[in-house]
VOBA-202797 format. One record per residue (C-alpha): residue in one letter; x, y, z; residue number from 1. Coordinates in Angstrom, 2 decimals. Example, Ala and Ser with C-alpha at 12.3 -4.5 7.8 and 13.67 -1.06 7.14 Angstrom:
2
  type       c1       c2       c3  seq
     A    12.30    -4.50     7.80    1
     S    13.67    -1.06     7.14    2
This chain:
167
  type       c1       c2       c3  seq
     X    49.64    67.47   105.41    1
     X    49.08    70.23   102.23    2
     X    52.28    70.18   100.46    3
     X    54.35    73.22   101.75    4
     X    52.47    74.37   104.84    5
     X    54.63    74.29   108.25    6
     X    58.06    73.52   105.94    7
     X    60.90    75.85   107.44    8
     X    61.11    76.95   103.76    9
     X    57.90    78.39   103.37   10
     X    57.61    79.74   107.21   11
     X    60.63    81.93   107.76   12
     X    60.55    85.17   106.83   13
     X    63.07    87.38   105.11   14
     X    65.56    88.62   107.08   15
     X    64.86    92.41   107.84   16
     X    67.19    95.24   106.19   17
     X    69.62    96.04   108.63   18
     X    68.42    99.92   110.04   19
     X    71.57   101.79   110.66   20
     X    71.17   105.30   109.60   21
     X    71.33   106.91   112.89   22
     X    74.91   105.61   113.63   23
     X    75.90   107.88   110.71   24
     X    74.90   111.53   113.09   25
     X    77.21   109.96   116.31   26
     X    80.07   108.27   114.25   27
     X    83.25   110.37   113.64   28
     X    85.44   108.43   110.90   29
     X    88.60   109.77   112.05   30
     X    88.40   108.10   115.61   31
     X    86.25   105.38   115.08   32
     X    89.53   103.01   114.68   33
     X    92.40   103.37   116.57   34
     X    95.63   105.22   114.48   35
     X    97.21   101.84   113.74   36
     X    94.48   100.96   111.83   37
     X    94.75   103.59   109.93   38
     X    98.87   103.21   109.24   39
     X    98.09    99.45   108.42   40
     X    96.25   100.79   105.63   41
     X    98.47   102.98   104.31   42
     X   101.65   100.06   104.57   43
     X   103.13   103.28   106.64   44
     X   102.65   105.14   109.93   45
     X   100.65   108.41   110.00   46
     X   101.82   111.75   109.67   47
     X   101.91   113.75   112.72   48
     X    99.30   116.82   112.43   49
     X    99.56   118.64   115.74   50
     X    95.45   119.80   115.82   51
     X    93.53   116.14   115.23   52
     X    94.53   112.78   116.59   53
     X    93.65   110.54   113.48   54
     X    92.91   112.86   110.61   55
     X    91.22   115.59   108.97   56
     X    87.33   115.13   108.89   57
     X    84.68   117.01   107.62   58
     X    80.80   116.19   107.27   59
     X    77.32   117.44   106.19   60
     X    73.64   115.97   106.22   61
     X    74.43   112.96   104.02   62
     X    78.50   112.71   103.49   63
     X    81.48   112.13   106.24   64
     X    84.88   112.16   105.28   65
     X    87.99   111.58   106.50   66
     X    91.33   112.58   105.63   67
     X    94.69   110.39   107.01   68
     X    97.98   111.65   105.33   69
     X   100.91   109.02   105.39   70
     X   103.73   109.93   106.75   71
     X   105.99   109.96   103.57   72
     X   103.60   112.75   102.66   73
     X   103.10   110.65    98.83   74
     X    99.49   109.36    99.69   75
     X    96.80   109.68   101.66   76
     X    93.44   107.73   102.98   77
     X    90.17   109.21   102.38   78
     X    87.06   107.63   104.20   79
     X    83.87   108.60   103.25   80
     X    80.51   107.43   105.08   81
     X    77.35   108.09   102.96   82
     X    73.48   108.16   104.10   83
     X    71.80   108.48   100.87   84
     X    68.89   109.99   100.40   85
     X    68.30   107.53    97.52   86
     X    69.37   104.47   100.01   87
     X    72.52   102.41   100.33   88
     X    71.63    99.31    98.40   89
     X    70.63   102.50    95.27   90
     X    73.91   104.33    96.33   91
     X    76.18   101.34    95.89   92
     X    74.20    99.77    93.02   93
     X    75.32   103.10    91.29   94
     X    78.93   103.41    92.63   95
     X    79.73    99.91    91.31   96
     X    78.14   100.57    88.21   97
     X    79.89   103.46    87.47   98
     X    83.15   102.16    88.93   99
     X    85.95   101.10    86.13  100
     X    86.68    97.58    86.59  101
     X    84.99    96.55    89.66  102
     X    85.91    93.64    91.39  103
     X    84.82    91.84    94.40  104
     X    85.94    92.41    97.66  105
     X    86.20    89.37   100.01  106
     X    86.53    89.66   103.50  107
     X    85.56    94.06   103.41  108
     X    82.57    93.73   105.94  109
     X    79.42    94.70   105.18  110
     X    76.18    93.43   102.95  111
     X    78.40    93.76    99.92  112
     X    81.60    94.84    99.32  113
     X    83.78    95.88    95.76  114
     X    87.23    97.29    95.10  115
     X    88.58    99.16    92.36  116
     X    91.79   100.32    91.35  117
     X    93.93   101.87    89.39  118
     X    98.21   103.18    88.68  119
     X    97.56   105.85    91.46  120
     X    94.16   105.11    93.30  121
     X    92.76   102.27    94.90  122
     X    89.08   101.94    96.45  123
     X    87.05    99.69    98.36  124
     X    83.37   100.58    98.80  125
     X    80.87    98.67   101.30  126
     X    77.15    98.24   101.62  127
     X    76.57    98.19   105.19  128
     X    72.66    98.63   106.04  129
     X    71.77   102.30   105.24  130
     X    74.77   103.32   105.02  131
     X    78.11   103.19   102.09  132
     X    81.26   103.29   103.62  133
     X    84.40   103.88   100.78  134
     X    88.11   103.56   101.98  135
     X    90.31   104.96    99.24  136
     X    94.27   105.05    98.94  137
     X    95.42   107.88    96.53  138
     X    98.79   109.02    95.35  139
     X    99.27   112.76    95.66  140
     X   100.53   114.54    92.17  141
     X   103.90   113.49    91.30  142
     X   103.59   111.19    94.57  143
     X   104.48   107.93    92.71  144
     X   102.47   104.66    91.60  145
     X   101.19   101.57    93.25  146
     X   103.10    98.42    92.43  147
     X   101.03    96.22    94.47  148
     X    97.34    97.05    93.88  149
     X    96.34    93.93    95.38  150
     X    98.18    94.48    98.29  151
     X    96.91    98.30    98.50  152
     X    93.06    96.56    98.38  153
     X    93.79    93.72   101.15  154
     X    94.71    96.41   103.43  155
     X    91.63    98.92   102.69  156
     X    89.34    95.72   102.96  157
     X    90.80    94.87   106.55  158
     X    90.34    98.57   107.53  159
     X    86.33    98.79   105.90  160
     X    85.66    95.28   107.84  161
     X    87.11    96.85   110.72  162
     X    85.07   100.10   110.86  163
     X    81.84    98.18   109.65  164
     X    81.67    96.88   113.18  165
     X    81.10   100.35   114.71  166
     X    78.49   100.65   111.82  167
């Protein structure tokens, strides 16, 4: 036998990049978990908005968002979903880079997963095929600060691994 033919090492192939991008034109980010979710997240229950059952979205070609107020009316969830036209693994390679302090996020779903936070802001960002999905918890002006940022990132990181299942 030649050294290295027929070894498992040598015959498998590398696993093929997860293709993904159409989910991004039929997923809706305020309904694509269920309003608990969403009040886990934000360590309160949601604010009742009369016209939308989750929260406030908007989208365009390559961005979905997301808007979920809490229900104390200080902070606020903001989802984003991102096809770049540069690619995910590019998009979050520059996110992280660009983030202040990144650290890594265990158990956020995804290819690859980081968190970053700050006194009124907390983010956690996934790479999840083609697509970048960012779960961020922000104090409004005046709104207060976090005491528990660890906490604050646990939470967003159950919510991302949550919604990278419909991804």
């Amino acid at each position: 036998m030649v050294a290295g033919c027929g070894t498992k090492a040598h015959s498998e192939s590398a696993p093929a990049a997860k293709t993904n991008a159409a989910v991004f034109d039929k997923i809706d980010l305020c309904t694509t978990v269920a309003k608990s979710d969403f009040a886990a997240a934000l360590g309160e229950e949601v604010a009742p908005d009369p016209e939308v059952s989750g929260g406030i979205a908007q989208d365009d070609d390559t961005l979905k968002d997301c808007t979920v107020n809490g229900v104390s009316e200080k902070f606020y969830l903001f989802l984003t979903l991102q096809r770049s036209p540069a690619g995910g693994r590019t998009q979050y390679d520059y996110d992280r880079s660009v983030a202040a302090s990144a650290t890594a996020a265990p158990g956020a779903g995804g290819e690859a997963a980081f968190a970053a936070s700050d006194d009124t802001e907390a983010h956690v960002e996934i790479l999840d095929g083609q697509l970048v999905l960012r779960a961020s918890f922000v104090y409004y002006y005046d709104g207060g600060t976090m005491t528990d940022k660890d906490a604050v990132v646990k939470r967003l990181s159950a919510l991302t691994a949550k919604i990278s299942t419909k991804l």
